[in-house]
C-alpha positions as CSV (number, residue, x, y, z in Angstrom):
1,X,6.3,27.8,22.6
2,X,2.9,28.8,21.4
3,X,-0.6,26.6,22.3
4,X,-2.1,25.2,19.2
5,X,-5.2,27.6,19.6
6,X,-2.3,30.7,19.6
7,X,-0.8,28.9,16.4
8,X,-4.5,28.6,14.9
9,X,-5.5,32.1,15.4
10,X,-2.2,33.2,13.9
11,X,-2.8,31.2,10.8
12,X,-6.2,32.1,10.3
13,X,-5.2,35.9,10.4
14,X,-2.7,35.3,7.8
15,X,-3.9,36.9,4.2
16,X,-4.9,34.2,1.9
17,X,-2.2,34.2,-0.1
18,X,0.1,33.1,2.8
19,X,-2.3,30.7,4.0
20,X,-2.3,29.1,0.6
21,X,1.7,29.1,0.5
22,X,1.6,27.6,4.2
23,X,-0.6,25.2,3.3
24,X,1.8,23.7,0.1
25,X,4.7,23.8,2.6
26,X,2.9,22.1,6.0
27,X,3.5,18.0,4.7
28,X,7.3,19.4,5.1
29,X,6.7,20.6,8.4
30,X,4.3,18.1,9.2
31,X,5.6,14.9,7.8
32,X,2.4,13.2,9.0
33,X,0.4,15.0,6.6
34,X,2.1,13.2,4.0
35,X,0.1,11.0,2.4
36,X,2.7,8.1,1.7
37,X,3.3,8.2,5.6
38,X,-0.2,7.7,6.1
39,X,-1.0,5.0,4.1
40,X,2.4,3.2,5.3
41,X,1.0,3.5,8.9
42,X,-2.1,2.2,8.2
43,X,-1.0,-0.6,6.4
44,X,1.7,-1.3,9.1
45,X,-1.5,-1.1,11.7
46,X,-2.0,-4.9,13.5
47,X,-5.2,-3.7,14.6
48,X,-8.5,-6.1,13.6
49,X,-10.4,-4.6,11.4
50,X,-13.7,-7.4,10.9
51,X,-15.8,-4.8,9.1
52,X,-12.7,-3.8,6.6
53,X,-11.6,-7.5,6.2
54,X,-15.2,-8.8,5.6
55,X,-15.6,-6.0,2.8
56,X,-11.8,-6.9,1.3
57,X,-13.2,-10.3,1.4
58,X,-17.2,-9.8,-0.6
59,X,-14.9,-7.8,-3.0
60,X,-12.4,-10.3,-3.5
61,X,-15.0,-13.2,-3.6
62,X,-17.4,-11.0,-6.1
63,X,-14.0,-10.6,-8.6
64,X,-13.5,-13.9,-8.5
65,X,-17.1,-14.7,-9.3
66,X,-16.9,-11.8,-12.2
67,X,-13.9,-10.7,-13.5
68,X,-14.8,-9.2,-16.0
69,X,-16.7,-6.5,-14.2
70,X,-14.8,-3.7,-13.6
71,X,-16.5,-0.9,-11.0
């Protein structure tokens, strides 16, 4: 098994053609590149987030205020 600095330097001696494929193929190998899995863990994340909920909350009270204001 290789170290990820032996895996890095193999990648970035690749030519850039087969950097670009590996790149279009790594959320297959990495299935936490995905962005759907991302957003599902984040969302799935019990963590408090005050400064996230407080700006969820000016948003939703500053929609409520002026709906018709789209940004």
């Amino acid at each position: 098994m290789s170290t990820v600095a032996e895996i890095e330097a193999a990648i970035q001696a690749l030519p850039p053609a087969e950097r670009e494929r590996l790149a279009d193929h790594l959320p297959s190998i990495l299935p936490e590149l995905n962005g759907d899995a991302i957003w599902q863990r984040l969302l799935k994340d019990e963590r408090p987030r005050p400064a996230l909920t407080a700006l969820g909350d000016e948003i939703a009270a500053q929609f409520e205020k002026h709906p018709e204001v789209v940004v």
